[in-house]
ROVO-473729 format. One line per field, with one value per residue: residue number from 1; residue in one letter; chain; x, y, z of N, C-alpha, C, CB in turn. Coordinates in Angstrom, 2 decimals. Glycine has a CB too. Layout:
N
n: NUM	...;
res: A	...;
chain: A	...;
n.x: X	...;
n.y: Y	...;
n.z: Z	...;
ca.x: X	...;
ca.y: Y	...;
ca.z: Z	...;
c.x: X	...;
c.y: Y	...;
c.z: Z	...;
cb.x: X	...;
cb.y: Y	...;
cb.z: Z	...;
END
This chain:
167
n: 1	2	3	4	5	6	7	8	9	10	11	12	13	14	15	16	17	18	19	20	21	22	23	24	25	26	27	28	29	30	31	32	33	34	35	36	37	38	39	40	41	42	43	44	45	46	47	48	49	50	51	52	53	54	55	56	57	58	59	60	61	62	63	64	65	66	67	68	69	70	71	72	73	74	75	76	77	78	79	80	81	82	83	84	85	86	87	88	89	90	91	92	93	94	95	96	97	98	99	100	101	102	103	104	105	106	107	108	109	110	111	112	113	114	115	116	117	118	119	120	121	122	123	124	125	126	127	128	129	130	131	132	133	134	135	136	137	138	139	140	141	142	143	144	145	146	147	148	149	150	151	152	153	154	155	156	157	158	159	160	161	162	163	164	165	166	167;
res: X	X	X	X	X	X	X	X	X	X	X	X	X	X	X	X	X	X	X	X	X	X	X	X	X	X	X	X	X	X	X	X	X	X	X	X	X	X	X	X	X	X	X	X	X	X	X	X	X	X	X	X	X	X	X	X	X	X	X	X	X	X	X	X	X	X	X	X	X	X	X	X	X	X	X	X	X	X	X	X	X	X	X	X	X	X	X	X	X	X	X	X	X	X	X	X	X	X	X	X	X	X	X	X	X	X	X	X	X	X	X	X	X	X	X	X	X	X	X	X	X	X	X	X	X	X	X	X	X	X	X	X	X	X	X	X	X	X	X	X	X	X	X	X	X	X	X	X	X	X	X	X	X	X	X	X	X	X	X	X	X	X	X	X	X	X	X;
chain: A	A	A	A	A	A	A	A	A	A	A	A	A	A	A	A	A	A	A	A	A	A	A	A	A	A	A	A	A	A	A	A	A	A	A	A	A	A	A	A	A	A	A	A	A	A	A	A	A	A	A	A	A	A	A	A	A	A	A	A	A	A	A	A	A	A	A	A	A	A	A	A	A	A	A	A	A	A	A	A	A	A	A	A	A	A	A	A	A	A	A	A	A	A	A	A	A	A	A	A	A	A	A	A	A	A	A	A	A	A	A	A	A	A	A	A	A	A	A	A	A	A	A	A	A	A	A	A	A	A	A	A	A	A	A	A	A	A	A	A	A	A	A	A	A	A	A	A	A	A	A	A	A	A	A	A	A	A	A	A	A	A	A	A	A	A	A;
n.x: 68.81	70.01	70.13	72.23	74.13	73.30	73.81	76.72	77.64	76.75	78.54	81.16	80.88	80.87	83.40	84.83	84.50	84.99	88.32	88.64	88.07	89.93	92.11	92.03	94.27	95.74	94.36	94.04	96.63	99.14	100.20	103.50	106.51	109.41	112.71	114.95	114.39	114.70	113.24	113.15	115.84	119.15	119.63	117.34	116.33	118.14	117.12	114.84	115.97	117.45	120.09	122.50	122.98	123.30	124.84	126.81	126.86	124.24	120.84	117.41	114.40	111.89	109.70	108.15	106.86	104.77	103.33	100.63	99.48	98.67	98.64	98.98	100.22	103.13	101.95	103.17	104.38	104.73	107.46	108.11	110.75	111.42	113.50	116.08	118.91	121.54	124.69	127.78	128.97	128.06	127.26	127.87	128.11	126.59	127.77	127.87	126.10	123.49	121.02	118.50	115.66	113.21	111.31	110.40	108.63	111.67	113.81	115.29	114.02	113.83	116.58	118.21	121.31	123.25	126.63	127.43	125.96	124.77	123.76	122.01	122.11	119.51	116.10	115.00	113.14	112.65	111.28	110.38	109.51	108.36	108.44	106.76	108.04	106.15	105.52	105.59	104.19	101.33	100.59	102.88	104.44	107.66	109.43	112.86	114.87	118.62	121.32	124.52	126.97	130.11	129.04	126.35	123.76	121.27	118.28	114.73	111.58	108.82	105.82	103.64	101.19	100.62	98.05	96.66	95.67	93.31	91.48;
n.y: 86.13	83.20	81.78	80.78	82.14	84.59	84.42	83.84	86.39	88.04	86.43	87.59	90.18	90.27	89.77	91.30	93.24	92.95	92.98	95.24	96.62	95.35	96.27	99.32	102.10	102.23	101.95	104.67	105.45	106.35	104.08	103.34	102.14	101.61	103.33	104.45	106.02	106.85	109.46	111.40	111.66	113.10	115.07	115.56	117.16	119.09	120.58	121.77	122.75	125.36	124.84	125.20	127.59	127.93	128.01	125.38	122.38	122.32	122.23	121.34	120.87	119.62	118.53	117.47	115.51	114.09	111.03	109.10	112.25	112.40	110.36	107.43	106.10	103.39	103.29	103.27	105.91	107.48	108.76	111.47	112.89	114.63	115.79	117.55	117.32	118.96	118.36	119.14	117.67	114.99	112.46	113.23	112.91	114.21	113.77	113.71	114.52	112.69	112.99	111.95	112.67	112.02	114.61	115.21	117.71	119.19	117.26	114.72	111.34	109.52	108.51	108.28	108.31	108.91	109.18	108.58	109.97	109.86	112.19	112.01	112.78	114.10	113.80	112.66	110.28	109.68	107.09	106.36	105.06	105.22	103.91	104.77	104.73	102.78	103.47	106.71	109.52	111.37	114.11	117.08	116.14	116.62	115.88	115.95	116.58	116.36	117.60	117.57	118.70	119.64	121.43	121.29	122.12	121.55	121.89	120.51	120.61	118.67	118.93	116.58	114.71	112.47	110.75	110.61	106.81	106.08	108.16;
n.z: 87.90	89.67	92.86	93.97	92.55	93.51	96.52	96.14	95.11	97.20	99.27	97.89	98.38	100.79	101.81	100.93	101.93	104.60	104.32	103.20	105.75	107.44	105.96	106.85	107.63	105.31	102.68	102.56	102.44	99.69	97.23	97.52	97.43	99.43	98.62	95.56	92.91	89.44	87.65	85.51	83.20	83.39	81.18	80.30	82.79	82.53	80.40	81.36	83.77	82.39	83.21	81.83	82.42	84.47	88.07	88.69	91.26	90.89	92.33	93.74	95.26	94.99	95.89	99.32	101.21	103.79	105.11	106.47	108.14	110.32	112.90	115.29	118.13	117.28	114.67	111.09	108.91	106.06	104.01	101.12	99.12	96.25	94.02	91.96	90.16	88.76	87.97	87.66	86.17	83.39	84.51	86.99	90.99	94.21	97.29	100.43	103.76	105.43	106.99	109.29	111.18	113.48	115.65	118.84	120.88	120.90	121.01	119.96	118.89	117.02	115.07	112.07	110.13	107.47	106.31	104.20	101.19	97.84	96.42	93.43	89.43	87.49	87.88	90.59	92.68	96.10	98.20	101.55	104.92	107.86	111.30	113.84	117.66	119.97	122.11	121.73	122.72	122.98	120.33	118.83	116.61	114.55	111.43	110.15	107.89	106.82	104.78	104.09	102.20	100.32	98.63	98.22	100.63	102.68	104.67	105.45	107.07	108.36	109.99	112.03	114.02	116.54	117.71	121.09	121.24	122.67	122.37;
ca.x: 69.96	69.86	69.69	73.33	74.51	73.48	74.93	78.52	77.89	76.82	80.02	82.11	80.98	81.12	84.81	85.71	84.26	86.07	89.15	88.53	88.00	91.33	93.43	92.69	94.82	96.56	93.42	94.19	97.31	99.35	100.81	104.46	107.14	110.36	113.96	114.94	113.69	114.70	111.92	113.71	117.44	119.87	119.33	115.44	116.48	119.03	116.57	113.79	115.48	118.68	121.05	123.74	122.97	123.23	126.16	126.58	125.93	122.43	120.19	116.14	113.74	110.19	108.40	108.42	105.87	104.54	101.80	99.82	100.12	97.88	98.77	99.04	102.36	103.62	102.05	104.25	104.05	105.92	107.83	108.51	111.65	111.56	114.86	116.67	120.42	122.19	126.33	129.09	129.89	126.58	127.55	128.40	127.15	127.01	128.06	127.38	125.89	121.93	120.42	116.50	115.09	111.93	111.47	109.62	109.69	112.52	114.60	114.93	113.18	114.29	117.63	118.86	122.42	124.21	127.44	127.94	124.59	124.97	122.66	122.60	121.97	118.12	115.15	114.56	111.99	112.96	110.24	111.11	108.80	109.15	107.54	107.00	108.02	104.93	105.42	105.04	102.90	100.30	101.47	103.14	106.13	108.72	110.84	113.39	115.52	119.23	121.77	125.54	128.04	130.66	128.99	125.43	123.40	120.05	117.48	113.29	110.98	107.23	105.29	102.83	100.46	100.31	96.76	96.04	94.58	91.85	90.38;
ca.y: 85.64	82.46	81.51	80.75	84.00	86.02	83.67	84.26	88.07	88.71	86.35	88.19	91.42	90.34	89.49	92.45	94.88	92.37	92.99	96.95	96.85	95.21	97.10	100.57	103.31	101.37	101.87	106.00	105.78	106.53	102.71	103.91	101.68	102.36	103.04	105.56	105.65	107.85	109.58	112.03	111.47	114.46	115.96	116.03	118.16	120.07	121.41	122.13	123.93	125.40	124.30	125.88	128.99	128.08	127.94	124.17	121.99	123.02	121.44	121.78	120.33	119.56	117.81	116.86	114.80	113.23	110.56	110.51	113.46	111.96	108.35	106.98	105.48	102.47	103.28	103.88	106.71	107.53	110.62	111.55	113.36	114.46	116.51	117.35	117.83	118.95	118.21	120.13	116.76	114.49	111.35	113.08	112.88	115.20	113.10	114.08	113.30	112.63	112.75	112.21	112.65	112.19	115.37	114.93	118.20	119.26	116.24	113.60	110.13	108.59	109.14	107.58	109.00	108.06	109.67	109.01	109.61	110.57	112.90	111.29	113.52	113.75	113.85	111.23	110.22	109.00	106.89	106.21	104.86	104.57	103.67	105.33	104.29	102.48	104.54	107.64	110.11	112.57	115.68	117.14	115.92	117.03	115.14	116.85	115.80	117.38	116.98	118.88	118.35	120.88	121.83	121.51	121.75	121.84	120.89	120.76	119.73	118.75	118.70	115.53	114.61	112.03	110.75	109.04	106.08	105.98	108.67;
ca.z: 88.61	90.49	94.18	93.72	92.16	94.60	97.46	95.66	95.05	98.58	99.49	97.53	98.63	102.54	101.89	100.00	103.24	105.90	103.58	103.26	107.38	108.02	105.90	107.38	106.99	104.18	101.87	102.44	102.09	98.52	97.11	97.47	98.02	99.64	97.50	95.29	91.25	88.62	87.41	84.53	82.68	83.39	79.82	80.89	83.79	82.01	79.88	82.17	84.46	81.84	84.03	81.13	82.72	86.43	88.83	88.95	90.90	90.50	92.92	93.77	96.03	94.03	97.02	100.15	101.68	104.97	104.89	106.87	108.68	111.88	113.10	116.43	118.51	116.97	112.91	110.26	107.75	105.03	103.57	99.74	98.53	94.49	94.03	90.74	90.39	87.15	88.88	86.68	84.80	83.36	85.59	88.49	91.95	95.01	98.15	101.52	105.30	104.97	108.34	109.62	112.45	114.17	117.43	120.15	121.95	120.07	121.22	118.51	118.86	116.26	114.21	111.08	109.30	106.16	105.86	102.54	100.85	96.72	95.31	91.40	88.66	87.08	88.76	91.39	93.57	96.85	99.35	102.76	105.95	109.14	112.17	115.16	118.40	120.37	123.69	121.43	123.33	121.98	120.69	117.99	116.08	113.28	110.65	110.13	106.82	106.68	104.07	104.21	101.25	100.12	97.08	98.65	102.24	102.67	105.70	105.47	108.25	108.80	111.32	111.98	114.81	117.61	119.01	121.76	120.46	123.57	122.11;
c.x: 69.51	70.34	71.24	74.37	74.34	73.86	76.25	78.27	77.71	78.10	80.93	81.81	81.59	82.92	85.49	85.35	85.35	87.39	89.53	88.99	89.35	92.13	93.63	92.91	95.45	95.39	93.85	95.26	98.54	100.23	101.69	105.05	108.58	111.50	113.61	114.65	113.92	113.59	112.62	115.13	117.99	119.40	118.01	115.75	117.27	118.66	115.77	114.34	117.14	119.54	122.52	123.91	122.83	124.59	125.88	127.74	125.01	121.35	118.89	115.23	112.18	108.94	109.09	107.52	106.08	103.19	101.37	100.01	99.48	97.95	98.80	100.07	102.26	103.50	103.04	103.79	105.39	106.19	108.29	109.34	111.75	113.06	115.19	118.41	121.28	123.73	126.85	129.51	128.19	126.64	127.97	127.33	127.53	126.71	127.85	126.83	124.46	121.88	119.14	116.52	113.64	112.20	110.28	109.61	110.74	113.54	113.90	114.86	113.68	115.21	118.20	119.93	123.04	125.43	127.83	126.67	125.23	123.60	122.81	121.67	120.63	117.67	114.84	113.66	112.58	111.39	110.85	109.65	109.38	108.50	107.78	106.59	106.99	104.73	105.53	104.25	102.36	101.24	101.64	104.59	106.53	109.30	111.21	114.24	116.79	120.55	123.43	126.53	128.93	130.12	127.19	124.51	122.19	119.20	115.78	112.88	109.61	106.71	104.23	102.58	100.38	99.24	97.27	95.44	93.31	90.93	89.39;
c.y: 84.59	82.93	81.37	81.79	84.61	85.57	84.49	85.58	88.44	88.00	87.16	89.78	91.48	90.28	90.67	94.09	94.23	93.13	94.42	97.14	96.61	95.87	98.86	101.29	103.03	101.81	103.74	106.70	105.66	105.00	103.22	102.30	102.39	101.94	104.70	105.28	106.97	107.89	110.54	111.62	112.97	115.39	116.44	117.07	119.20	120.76	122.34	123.01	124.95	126.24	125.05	126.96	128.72	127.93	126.10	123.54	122.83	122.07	122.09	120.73	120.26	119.30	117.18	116.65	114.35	112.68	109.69	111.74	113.14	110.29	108.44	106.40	103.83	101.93	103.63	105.12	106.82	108.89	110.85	112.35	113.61	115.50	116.29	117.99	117.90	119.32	118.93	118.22	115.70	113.54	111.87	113.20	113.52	114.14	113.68	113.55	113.66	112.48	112.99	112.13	113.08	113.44	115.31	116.74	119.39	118.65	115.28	112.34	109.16	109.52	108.09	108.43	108.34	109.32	109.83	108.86	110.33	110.72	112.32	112.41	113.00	114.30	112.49	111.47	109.37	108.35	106.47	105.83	104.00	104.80	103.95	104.42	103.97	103.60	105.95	108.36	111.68	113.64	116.62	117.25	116.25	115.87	115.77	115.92	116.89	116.71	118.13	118.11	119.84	121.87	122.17	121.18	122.05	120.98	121.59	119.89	120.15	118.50	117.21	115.75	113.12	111.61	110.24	108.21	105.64	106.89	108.56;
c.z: 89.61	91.95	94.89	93.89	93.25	95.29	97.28	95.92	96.36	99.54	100.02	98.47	100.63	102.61	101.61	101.41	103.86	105.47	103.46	105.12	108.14	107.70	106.10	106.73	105.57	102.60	101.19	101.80	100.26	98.28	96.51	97.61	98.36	98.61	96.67	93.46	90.46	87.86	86.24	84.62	82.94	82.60	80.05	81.82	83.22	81.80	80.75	82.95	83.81	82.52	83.08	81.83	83.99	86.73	89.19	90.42	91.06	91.04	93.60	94.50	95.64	95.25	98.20	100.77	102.91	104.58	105.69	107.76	110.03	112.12	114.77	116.64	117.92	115.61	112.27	109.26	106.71	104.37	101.79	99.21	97.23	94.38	92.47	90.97	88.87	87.84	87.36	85.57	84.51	84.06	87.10	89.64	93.08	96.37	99.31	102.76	105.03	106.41	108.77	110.37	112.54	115.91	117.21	121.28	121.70	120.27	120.57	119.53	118.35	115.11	113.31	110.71	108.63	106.17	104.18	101.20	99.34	96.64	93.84	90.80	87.64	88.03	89.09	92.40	94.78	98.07	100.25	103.93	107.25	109.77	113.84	116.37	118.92	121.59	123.29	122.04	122.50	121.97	119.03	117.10	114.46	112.96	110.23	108.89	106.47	105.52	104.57	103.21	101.11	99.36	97.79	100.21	101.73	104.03	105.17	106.75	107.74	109.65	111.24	113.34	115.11	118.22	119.52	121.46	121.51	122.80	121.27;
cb.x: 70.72	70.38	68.60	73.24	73.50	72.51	75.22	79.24	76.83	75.22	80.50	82.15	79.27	80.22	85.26	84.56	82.43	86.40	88.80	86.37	86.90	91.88	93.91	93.64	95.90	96.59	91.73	94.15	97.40	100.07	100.17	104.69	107.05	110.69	113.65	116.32	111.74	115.71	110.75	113.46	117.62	121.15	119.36	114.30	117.07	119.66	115.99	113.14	115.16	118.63	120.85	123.64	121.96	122.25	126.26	126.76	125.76	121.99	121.06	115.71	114.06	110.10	107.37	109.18	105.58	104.57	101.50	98.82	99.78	95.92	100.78	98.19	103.04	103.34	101.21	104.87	103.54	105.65	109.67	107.68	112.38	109.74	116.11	115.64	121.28	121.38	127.23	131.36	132.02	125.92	128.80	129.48	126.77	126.14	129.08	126.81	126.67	121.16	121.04	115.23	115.88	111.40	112.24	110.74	110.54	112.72	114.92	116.49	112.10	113.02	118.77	118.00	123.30	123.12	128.12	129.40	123.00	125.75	122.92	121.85	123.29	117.64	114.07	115.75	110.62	114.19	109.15	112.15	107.71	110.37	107.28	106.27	108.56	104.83	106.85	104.71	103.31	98.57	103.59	102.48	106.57	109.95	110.97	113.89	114.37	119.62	120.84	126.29	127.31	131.71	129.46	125.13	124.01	119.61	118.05	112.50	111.41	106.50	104.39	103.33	99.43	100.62	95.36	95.41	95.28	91.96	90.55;
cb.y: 86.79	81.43	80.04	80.43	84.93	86.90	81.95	83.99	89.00	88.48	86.21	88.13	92.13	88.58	88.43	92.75	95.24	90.36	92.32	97.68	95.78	94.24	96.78	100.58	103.92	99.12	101.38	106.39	105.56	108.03	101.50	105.20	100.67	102.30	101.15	106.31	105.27	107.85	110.12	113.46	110.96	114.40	115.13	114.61	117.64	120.03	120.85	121.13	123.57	125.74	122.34	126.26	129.94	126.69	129.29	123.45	121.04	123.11	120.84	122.07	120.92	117.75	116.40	117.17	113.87	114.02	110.00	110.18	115.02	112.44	107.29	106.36	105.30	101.82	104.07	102.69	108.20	106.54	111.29	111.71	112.84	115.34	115.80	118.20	116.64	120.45	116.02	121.13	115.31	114.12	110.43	114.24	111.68	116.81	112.70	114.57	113.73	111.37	113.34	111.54	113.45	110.21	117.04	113.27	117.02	120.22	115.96	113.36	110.23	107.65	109.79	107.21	109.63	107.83	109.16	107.72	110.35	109.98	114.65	108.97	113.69	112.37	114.60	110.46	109.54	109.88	106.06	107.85	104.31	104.84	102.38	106.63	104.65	100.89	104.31	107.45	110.41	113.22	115.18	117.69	114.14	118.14	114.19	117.49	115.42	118.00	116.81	119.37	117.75	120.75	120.23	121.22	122.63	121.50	121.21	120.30	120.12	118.28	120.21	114.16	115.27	112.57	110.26	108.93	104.66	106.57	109.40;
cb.z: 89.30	90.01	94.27	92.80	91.03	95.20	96.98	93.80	94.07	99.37	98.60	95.82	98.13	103.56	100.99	97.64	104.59	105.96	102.53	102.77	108.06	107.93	104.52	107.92	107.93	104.77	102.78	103.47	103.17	98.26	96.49	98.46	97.54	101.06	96.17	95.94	91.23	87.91	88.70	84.57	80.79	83.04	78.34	81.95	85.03	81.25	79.02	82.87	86.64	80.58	84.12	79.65	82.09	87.49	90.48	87.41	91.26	88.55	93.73	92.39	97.14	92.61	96.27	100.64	100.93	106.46	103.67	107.35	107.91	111.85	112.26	116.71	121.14	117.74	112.22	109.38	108.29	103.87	104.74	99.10	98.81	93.32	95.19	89.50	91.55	85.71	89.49	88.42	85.64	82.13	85.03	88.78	92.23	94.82	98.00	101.20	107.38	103.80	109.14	109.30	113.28	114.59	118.05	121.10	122.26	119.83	122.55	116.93	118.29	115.71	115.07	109.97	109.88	104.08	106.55	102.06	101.91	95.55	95.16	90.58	88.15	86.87	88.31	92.10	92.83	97.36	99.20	103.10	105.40	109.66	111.87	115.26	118.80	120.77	124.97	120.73	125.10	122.71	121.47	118.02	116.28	113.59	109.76	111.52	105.42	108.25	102.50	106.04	99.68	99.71	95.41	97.74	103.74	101.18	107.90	104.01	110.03	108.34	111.81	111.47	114.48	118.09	119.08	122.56	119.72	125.33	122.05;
END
């Protein structure tokens, strides 16, 4: 290998650390984006979980994620929702108030609400991120994720962590 060659390759390689070094937590974290994505068709779910034989709707909570689970005030993380819903008709959808929250404490931080959020029928994957306030202080905080329809309610929470970034 020329005199050359290795020039470039040690380059390349110096670029490719710098490049590692800047992007951090980003390297750790899972290449999500946000939105919601059907991941199975109704009939897929039907079967799997036979939904003929349930009280419909018929609704299930596969995953729920936080990532990362340790950040500092003013990172973002992100949360993952998988849910399946087999509704009484194959197009239908279960409507409702969606509400998140970030506590602090157990006084919320940060609050998002959709009144009119549809559950859609399948299995879907929902991503979501969001970024905590900068004046955040150490500790340990909940997202709290609540849903209330006639037909279905449901809330989950996780906990996550707060440094100080002095330390």
């Amino acid at each position: 290998m020329g005199a050359a060659k290795i020039r470039a390759a040690l380059v390349c390689s110096a670029m490719a650390s710098l490049a590692c070094a800047s992007v951090g937590n980003w390297l750790d974290r899972p290449f999500r984006t946000p939105g919601e994505r059907l991941k199975d068709f109704p009939e897929r779910v039907w079967e799997d979980y036979e939904c003929a034989a349930k009280e419909l709707p018929f609704f299930e909570i596969e995953r729920f994620e936080l990532y990362p689970r340790r950040l500092e005030p003013g990172e973002e993380f992100g949360h993952r929702l998988v849910y399946v819903l087999c509704p009484e008709r194959t197009t239908g959808v279960v409507t409702g108030a969606l509400k998140t929250q970030i506590l602090f404490r157990g006084t919320p931080i940060v609050v998002d609400a959709a009144a009119d959020y549809d559950l859609k029928p399948g299995r879907w994957v929902v991503d979501a991120f969001i970024t905590l306030p900068k004046t955040a202080r150490e500790g340990i905080y909940a997202l709290d994720i609540q849903f209330a329809s006639q037909a279905i309610q449901f809330q989950r929470t996780l906990e996550f962590a707060v440094d100080d970034p002095e330390d």
